[in-house]
FIMI-154053 format. One record per residue (C-alpha): residue in one letter; y, z, x. Coordinates in steps of 0.02 Angstrom, whole numbers, plus 50000, padded with zeros to 5 digits. Each point is the difference from the previous one (the first is absolute). Layout:
<pts>
{resn A, yy Y, zz Z, xx X}
...
</pts>
This chain:
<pts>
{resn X, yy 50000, zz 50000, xx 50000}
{resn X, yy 50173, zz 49976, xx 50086}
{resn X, yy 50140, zz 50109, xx 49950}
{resn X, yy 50157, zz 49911, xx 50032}
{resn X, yy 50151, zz 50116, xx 49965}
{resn X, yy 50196, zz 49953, xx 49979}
{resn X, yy 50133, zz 50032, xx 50120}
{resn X, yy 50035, zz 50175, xx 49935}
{resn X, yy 49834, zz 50048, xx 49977}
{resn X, yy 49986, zz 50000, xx 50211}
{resn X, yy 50198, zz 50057, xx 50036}
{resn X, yy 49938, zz 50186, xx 50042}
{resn X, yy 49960, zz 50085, xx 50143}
{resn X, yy 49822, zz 49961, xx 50025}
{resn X, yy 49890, zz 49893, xx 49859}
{resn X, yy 49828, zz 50128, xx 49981}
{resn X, yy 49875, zz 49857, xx 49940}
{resn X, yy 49806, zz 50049, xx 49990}
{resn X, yy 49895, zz 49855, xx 50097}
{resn X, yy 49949, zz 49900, xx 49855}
{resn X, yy 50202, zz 49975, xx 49954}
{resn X, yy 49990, zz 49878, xx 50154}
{resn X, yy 50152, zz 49900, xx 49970}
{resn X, yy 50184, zz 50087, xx 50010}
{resn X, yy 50134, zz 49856, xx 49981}
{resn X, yy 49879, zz 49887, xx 50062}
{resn X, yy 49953, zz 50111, xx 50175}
{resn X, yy 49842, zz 50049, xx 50010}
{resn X, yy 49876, zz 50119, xx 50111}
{resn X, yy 49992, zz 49960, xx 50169}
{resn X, yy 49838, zz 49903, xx 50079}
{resn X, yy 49914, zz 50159, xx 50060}
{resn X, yy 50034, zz 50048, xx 49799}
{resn X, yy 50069, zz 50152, xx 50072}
{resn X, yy 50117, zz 50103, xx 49857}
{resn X, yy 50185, zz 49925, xx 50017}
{resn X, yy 50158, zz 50081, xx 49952}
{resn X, yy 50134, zz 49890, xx 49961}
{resn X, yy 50184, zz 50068, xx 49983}
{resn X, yy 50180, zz 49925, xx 49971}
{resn X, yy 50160, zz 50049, xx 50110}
{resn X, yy 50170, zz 49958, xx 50031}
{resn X, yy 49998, zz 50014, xx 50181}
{resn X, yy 49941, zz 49820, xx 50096}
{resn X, yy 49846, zz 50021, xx 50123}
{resn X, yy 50057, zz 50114, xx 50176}
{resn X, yy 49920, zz 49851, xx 50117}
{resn X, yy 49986, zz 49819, xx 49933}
{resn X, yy 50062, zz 49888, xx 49870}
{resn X, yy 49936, zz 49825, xx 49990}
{resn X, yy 50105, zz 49868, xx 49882}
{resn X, yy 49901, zz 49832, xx 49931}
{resn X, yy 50117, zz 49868, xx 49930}
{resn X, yy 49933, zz 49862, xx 49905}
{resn X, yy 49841, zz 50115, xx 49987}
{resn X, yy 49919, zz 49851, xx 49889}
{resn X, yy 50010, zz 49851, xx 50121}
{resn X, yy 49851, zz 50107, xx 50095}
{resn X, yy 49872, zz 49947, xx 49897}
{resn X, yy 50097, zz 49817, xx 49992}
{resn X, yy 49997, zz 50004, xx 50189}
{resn X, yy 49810, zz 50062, xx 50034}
{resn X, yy 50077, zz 50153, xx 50051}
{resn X, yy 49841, zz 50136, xx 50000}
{resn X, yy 50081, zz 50150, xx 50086}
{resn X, yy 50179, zz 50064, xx 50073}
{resn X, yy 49981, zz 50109, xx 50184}
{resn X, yy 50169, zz 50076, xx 50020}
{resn X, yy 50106, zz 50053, xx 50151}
{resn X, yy 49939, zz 50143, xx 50099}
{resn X, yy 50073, zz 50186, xx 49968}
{resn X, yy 50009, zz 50151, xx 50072}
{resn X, yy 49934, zz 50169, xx 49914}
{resn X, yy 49942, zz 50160, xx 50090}
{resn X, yy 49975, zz 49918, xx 50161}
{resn X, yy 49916, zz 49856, xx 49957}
{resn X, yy 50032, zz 49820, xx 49939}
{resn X, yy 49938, zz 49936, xx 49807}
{resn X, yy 50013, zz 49853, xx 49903}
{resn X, yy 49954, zz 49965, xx 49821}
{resn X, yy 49886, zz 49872, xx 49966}
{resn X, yy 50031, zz 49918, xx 49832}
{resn X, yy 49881, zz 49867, xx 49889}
{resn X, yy 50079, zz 49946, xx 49864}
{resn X, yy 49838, zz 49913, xx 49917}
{resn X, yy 49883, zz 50143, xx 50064}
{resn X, yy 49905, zz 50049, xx 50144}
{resn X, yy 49843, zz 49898, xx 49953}
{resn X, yy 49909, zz 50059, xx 50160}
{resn X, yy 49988, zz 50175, xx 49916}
{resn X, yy 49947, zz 49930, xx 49823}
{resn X, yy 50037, zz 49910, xx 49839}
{resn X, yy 50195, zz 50045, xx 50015}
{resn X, yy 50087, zz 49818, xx 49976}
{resn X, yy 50091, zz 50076, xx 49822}
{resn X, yy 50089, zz 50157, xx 50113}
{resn X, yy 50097, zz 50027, xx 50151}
{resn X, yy 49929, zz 50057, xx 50153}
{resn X, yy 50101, zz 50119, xx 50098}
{resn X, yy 49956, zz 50072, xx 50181}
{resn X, yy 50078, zz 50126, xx 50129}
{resn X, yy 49939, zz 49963, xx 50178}
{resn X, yy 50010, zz 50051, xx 50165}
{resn X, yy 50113, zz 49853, xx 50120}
{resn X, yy 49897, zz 50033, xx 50154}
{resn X, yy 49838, zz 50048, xx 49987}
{resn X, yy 49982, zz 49992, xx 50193}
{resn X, yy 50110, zz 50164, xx 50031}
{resn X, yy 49910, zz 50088, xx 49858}
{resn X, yy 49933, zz 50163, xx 50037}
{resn X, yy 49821, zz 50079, xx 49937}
{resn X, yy 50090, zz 50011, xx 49835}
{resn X, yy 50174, zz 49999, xx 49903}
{resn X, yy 50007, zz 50112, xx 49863}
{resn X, yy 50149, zz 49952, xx 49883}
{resn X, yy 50073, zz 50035, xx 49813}
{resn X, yy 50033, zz 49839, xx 49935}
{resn X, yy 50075, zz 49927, xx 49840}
{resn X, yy 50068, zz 49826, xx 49947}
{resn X, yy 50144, zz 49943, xx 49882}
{resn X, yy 50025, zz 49872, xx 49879}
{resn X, yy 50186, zz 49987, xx 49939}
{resn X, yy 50070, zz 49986, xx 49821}
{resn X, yy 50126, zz 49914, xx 49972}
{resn X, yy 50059, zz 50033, xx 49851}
{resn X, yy 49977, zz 50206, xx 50006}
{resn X, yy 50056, zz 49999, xx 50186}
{resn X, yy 49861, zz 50098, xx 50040}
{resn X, yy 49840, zz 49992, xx 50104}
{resn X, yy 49827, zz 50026, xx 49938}
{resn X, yy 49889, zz 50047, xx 50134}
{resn X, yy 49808, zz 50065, xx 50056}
{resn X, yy 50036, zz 50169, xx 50032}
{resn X, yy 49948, zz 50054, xx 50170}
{resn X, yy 49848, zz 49940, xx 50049}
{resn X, yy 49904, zz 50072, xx 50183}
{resn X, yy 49875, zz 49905, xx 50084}
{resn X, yy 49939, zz 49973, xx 50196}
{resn X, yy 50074, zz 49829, xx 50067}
{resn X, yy 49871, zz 49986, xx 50162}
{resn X, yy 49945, zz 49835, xx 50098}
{resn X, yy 49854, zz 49950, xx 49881}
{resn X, yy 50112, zz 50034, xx 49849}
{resn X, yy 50185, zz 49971, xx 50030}
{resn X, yy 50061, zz 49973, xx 49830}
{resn X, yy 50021, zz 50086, xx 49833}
{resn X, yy 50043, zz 49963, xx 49830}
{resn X, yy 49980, zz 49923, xx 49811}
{resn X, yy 49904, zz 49862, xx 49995}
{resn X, yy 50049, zz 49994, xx 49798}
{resn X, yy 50184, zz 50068, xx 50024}
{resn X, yy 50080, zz 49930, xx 49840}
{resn X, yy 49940, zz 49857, xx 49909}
{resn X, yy 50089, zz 49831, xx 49996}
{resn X, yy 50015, zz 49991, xx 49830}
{resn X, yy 50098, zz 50182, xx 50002}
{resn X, yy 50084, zz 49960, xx 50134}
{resn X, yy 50070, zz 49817, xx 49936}
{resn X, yy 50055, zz 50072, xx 49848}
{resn X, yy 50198, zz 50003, xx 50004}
{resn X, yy 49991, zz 50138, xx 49863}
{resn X, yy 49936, zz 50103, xx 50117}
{resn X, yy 50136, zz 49969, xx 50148}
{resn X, yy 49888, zz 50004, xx 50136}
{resn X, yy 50054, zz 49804, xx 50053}
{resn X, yy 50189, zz 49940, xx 49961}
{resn X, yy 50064, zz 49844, xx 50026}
{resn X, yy 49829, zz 49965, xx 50085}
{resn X, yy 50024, zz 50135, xx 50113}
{resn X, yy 49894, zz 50156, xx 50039}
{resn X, yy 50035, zz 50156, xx 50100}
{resn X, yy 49824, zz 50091, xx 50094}
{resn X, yy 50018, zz 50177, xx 50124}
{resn X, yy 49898, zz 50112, xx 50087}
{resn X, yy 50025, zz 50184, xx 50062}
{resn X, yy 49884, zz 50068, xx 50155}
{resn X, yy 49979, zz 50160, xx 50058}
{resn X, yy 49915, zz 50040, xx 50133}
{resn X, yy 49898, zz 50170, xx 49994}
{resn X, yy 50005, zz 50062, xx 50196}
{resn X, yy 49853, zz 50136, xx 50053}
{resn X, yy 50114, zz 50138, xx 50013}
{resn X, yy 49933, zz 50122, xx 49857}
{resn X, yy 49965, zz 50175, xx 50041}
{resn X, yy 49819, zz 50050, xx 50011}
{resn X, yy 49945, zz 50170, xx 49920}
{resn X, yy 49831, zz 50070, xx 49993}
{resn X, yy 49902, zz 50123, xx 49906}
{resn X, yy 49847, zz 50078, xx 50052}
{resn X, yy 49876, zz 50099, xx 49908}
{resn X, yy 49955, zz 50068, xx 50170}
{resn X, yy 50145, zz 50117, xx 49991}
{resn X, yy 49977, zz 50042, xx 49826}
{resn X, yy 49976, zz 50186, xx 50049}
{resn X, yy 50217, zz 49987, xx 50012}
{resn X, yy 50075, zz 50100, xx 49958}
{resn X, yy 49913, zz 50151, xx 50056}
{resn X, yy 49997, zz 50198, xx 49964}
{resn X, yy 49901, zz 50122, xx 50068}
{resn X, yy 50018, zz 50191, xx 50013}
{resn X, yy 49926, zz 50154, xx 50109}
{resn X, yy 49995, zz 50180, xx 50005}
{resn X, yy 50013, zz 50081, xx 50159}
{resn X, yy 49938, zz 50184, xx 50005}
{resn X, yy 50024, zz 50141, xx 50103}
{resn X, yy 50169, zz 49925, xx 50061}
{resn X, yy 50013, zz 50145, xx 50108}
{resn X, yy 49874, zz 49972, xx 50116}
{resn X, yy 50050, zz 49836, xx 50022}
{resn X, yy 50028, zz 49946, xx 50178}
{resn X, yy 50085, zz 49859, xx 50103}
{resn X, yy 49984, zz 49871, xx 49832}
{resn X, yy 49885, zz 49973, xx 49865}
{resn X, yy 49939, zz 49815, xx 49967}
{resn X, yy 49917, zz 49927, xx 49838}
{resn X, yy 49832, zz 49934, xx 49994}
{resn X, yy 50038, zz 49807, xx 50022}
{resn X, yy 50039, zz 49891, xx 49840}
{resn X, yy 49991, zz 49818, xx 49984}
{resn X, yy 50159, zz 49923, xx 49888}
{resn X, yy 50056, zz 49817, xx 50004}
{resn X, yy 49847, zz 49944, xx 50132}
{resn X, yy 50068, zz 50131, xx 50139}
{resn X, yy 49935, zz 50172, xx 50049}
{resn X, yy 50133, zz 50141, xx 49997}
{resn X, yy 50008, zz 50185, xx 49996}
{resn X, yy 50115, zz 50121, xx 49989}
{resn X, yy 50059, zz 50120, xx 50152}
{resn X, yy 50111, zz 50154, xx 49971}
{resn X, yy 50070, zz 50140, xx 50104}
{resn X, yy 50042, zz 50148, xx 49946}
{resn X, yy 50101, zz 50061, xx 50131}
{resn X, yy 50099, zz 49829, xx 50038}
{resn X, yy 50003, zz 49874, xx 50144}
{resn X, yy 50132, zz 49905, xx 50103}
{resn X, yy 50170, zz 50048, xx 49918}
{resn X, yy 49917, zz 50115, xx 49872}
{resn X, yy 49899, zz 50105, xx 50124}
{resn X, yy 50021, zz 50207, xx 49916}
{resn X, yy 50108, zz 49953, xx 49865}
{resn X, yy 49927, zz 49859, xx 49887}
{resn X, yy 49831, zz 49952, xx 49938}
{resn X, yy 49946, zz 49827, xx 50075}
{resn X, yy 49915, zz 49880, xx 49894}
{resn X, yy 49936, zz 49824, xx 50029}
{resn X, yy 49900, zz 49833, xx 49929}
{resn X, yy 49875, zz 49945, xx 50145}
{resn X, yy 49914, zz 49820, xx 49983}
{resn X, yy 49847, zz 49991, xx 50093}
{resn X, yy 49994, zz 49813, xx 50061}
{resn X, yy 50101, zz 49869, xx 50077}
{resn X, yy 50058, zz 49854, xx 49923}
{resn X, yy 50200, zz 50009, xx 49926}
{resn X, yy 50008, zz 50076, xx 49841}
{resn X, yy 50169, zz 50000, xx 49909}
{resn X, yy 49997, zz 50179, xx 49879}
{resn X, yy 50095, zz 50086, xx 49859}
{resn X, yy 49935, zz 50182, xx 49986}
{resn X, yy 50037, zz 50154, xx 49952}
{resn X, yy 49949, zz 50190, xx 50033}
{resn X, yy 50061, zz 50128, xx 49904}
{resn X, yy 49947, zz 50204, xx 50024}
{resn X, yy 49978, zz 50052, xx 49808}
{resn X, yy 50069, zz 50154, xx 49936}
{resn X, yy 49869, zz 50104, xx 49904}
{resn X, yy 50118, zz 50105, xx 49880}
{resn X, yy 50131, zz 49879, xx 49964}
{resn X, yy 50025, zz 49815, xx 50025}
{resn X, yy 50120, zz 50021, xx 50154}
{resn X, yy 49875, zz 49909, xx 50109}
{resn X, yy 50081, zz 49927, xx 50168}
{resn X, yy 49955, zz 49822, xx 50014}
{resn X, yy 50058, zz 49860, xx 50125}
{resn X, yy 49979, zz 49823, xx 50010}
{resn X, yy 49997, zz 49838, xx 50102}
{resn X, yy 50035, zz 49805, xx 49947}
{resn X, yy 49898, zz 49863, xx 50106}
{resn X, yy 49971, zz 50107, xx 50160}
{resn X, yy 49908, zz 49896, xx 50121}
{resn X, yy 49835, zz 50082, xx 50091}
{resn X, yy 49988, zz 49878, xx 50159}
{resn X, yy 49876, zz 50096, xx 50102}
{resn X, yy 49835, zz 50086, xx 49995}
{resn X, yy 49989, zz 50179, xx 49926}
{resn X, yy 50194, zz 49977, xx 49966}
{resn X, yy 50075, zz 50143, xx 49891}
{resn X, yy 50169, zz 50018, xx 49907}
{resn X, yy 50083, zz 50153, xx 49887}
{resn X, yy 50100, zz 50126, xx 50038}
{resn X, yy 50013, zz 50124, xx 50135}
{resn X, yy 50115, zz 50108, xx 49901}
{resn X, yy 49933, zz 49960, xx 49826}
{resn X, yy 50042, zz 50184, xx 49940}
{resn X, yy 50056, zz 50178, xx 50068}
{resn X, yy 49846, zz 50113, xx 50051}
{resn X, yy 50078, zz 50142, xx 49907}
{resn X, yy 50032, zz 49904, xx 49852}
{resn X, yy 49802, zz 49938, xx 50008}
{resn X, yy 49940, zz 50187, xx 50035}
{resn X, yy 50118, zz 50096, xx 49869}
{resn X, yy 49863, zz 50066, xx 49860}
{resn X, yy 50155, zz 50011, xx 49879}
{resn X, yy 50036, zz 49805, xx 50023}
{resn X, yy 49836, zz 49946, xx 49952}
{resn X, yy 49910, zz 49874, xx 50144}
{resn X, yy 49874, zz 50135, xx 50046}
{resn X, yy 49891, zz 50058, xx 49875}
{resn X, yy 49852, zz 50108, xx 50050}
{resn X, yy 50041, zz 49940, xx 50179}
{resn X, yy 49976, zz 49843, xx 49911}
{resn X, yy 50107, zz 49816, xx 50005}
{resn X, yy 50004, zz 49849, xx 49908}
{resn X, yy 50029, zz 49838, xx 50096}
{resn X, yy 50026, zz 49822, xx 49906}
{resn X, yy 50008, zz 49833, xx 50076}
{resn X, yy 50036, zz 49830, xx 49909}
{resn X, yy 49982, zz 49827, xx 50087}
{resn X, yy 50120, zz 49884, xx 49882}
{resn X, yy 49993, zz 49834, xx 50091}
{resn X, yy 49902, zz 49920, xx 50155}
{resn X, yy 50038, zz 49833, xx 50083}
{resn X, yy 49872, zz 49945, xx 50140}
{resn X, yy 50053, zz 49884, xx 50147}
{resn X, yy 50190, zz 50027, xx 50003}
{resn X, yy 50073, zz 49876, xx 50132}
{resn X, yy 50082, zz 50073, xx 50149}
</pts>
């Protein structure tokens, strides 16, 4: 069944046809019979424009197909490639017109050309252009053109009603854009799906504790870690401050948001501290705080850390990025 519509039916932004409506103002779905949105727009094309004059002495003359001029778009050269009786070499076409975007010189083509393609047909009576709404394909060596082999059909076309040719003249364009590899890679892996992580322990007898404690060893995002604390401070917090640290047992470069926090056990005044994306570069490498809180704040029974000689430590692990460049 074709479905040919009038010149207001298509004057919208985009014409939203189902594939058996196969004919819009005469254009049709493209070779590949690929879904085709067709819009109208005031603007002309960015690139090309291509006028015919005395568009039906071609047939007269044994004209079977227009190459125009080379131009340039996103670093390359184009041309359209018009039939006006059809591109018989792709199929029984002779009652449309056959129009092409293809790449100039196939010699300096690389692998591939990714582009975003549409062409125009003028009206001349609306002053607008109707065009095949952005199009992508691969222009490479073995195929260096794309296009509508059944763009708009001659009788459609010849029709002065429908303005496309005055005065025997007709107006064709083409917009490329060229889509360059520079898109920003993310991935996701269920491997760290252990992120973000929370884990908490219950050191007794916090008295008797020595030099440090250390946790057993925990696994979170793929690495081994534990925790190391001292209750009587190191480096700058030697006698005054309680020393507390994230360890990760290994050595590749890990990129870490954490936190510790020392829990209150009467109230919720826990102490807690934190750090955004710091970078473990070497093996056994440990970062915190050497003066994460005052020894006689963590010993004071009236505060609330030690309970029954008791404390409660907490660690999260938020975020984890492996292989951070140096």
């Amino acid at each position: 069944m074709r479905l040919l519509l009038t010149e207001k039916d298509i004057d919208c932004d985009y014409v939203n046809s189902y594939r058996q409506s196969s004919y819009i103002k005469g254009y049709v779905l493209p070779e590949d019979h690929e879904f085709s949105r067709m819009e109208t727009r005031e603007a002309p094309p960015a690139h090309f424009m291509f006028k015919i004059e005395s568009f039906s002495m071609s047939e007269l003359c044994g004209i079977d197909k227009f190459e125009t001029a080379e131009f340039a778009a996103g670093e390359y050269n184009w041309r359209l490639i018009i039939y006006p009786n059809g591109d018989n070499i792709v199929g029984k076409d002779s009652g449309y017109v056959s129009v092409y975007l293809a790449m100039a010189d196939k010699s300096s083509l690389p692998v591939d050309v990714n582009a975003i393609f549409s062409i125009f047909l003028y009206n001349h009576i609306s002053g607008k252009y109707l065009n095949s709404l952005g199009r992508t394909r691969r222009f490479r060596g073995m195929k260096s053109r794309w296009g509508f082999s059944k763009f708009i059909s001659k009788e459609s076309l010849k029709d002065p009603s429908n303005g496309y040719v005055v005065d025997d003249n007709c107006v064709f364009g083409a917009e490329v854009f060229v889509v360059k590899r520079e898109a920003v890679t993310q991935c996701f892996s269920l491997k760290y799906a252990d992120i973000p992580y929370k884990r908490d322990w219950k050191i007794t007898n916090f008295s008797k504790l020595e030099e440090h404690w250390r946790s057993e060893e925990f696994t979170a995002g793929g690495q081994k870690w534990n925790i190391l604390l001292y209750p009587n401070g190191i480096q700058s917090g030697a006698g005054s401050h309680v020393s507390l640290y994230l360890q990760r047992l290994g050595s590749e470069r890990v990129q870490v948001s954490y936190s510790i926090c020392i829990k209150n056990q009467v109230s919720d005044q826990h102490i807690k501290k934190s750090e955004t994306d710091r970078l473990f570069i070497t093996i056994d490498n440990a970062w915190g705080w050497s003066k994460f809180m005052e020894i006689a704040t963590m010993i004071d029974p009236e505060k609330g850390f030690i309970v029954n000689d008791s404390c409660l430590i907490n660690v999260e692990i938020s975020s984890l990025k492996l292989d951070v460049a140096q």
